[in-house]
N, C-alpha and C positions, 0 to 999 in steps of 0.2 A: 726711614727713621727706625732706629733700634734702640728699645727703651728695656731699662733696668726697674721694675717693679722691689723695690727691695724692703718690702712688710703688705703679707699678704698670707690670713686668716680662712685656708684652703677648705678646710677644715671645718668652720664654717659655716661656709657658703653652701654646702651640701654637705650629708653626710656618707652617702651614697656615692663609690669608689668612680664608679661609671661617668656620673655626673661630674668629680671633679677632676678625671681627666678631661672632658668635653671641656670644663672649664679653660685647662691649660690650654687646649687645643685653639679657644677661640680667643684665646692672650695673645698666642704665636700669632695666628690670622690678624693682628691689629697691630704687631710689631712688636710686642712683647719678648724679647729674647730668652730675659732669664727672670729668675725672682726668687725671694726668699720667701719659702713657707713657714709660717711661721704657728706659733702654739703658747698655748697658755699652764696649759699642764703636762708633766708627764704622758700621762695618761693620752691627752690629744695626741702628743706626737708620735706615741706607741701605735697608734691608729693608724696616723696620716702618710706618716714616713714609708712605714714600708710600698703602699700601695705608687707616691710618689716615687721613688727613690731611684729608679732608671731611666726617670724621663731627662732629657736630654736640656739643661739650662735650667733643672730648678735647684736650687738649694736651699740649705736646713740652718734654722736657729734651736736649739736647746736650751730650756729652760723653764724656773714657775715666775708667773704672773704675781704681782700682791694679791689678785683676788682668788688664790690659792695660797696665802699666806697659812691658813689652818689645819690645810692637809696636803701639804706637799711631798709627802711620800716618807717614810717613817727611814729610807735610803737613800733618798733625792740626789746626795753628794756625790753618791757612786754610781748613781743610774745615770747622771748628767754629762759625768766622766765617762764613763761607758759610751755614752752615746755619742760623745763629739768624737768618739774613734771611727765613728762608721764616715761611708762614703760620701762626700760633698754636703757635711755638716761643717761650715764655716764662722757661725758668731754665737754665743749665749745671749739667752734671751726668750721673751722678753722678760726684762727685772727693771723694776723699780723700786716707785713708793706712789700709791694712790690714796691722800686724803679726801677725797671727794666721797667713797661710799665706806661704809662702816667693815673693812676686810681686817677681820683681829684689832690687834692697836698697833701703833706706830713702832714701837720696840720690836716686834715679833718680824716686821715689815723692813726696818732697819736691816735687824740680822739676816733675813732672808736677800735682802739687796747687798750688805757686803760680804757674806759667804758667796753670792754668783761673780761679783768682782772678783773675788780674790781665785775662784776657779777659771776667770776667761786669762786674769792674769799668769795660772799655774801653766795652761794651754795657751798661753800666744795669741790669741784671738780679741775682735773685738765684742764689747757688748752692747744690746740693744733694750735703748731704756723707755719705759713705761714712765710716765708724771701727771698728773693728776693733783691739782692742788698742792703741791708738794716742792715745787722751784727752790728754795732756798734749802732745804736740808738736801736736796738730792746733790746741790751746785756744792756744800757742805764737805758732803762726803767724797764727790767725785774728784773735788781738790787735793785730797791727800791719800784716793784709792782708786785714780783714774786707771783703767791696765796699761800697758805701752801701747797696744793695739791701737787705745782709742774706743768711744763709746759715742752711740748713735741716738742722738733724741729723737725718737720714732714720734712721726703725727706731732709735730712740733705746736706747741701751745701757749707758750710765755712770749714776751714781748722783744723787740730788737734790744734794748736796756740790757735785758740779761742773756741773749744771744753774740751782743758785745764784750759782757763779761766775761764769757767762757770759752771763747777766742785762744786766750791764753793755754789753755787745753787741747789736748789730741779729740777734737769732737766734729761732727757732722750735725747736720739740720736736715732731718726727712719732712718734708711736708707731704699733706694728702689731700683729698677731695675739697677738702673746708678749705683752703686758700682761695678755690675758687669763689666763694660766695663773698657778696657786695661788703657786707660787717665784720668782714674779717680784716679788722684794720692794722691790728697787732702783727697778725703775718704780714701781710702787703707790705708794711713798714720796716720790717725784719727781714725781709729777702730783698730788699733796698738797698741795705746795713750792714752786710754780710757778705766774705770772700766768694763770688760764685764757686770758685772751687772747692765748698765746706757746702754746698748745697747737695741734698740728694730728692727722688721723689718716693711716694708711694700709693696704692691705693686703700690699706686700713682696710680691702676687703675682709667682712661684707660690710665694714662700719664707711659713715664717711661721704656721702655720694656727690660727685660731683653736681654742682649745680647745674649742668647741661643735663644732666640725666635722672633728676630732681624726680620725676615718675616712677622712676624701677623701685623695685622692692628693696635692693640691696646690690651694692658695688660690684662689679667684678674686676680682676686685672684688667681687662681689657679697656678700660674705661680710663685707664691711666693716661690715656693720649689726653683727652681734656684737660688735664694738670698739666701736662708739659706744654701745653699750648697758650695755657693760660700764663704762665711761668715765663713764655717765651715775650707773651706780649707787655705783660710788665719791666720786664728787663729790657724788652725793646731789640729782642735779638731774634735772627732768625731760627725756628724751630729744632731745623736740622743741627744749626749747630750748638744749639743749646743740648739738644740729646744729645752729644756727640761727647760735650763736656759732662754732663752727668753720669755717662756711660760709664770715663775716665774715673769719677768720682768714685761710682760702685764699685766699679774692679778695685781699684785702687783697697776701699776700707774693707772690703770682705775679702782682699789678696787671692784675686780672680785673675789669669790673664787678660788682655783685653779682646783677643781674638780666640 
């Protein structure tokens, strides 16, 4: 089984270089092939990138989070640009809009979410979206400033209703840990509802923990097998080849080969 982790907070999880190679190390050991590393600020991926950046199967998102809405870097536009020139940087991100905690206001969070569209749009690439309270302006905006690439509802949170509506869109569905738990009825519902082909997975490490592993401190990639299993048994399909079509999926939106 070869699974694509594609949102995964490396970064994180340790901060300590050491530690998150072992990390990667114990994703591959669990079938983990590739995944994207992913960052909230600048600043993280200044960090994270270089220490990652010749490992064999991971690749990079670029970009600020809304909860760096207030300091995203007084150059942000041309650090982010800059950075999608390096090696096996593939999508921006993560951007959204997060009403749930108080990050600036909503204006400040708008702009910062259609300035990172209109840059994955300048670079060909897709984007990876953050939402948080936020369903209806983000579906608002992305209607009339979706890139070509397409953009990725990371850790997918709204209901089937409006994973139907946005169908009409170049869009993806990442779910993570939380589908697996029993009250997640809106997901269940929603990977029901929806083209398997528009499906992808993730593990939201270190957020997110699958409900098998409910004990640990906090997620790793490699735990990501619980979600694809869980996935497989809803759908009523077998394992192998549900990862096989996800695989399809990830290469496909981040413009990976498949082998």
């Amino acid at each position: 089984m070869k699974l694509f982790d594609t949102h995964a907070h490396i970064g994180l999880i340790y901060d300590d270089p050491i530690e998150q190679l072992r990390v990667i190390q114990q994703a591959k050991q669990a079938g983990v092939a590739r995944l994207i590393s992913i960052n909230n600020s600048l600043h993280d991926f200044e960090r994270v990138y270089p220490n990652l950046k010749s490992i064999k199967g991971v690749y990079h998102a670029v970009g600020v989070a809304p909860s760096e809405v207030t300091t995203p870097g007084a150059d942000y536009i041309s650090k982010i640009e800059q950075y999608l020139s390096y090696p096996n940087v593939v999508a921006v991100g993560e951007t959204g809009l997060d009403y749930c905690k108080q990050f600036g206001d909503k204006r400040s969070q708008m702009e910062l979410f259609i300035t990172q569209l209109e840059i994955a749009q300048k670079h060909n690439l897709p984007v990876i979206i953050h939402n948080r309270d936020a369903g209806k302006d983000i579906y608002d905006v992305l209607k009339d400033r979706i890139p070509d690439s397409g953009a990725i509802f990371h850790c997918y949170s709204e209901n089937a209703a409006y994973a139907k509506k946005c169908l009409d869109m170049n869009v993806w569905f990442s779910f993570a840990g939380n589908l697996t738990y029993r009250n997640a009825r809106n997901l269940h519902e929603t990977v029901l509802n929806i083209p398997i082909d528009r499906i992808l997975i993730e593990t939201e490490s270190p957020f997110m923990i699958p409900a098998e592993f409910r004990d640990k401190k906090r997620t790793m990639p490699a735990y990501i097998t619980s979600t694809a299993k869980f996935l497989a048994e809803m759908l009523e399909m077998d394992v192998e080849e549900l990862s096989e079509q996800l695989w399809k999926n990830s290469c496909k939106v981040f413009k990976l080969p498949e082998e």
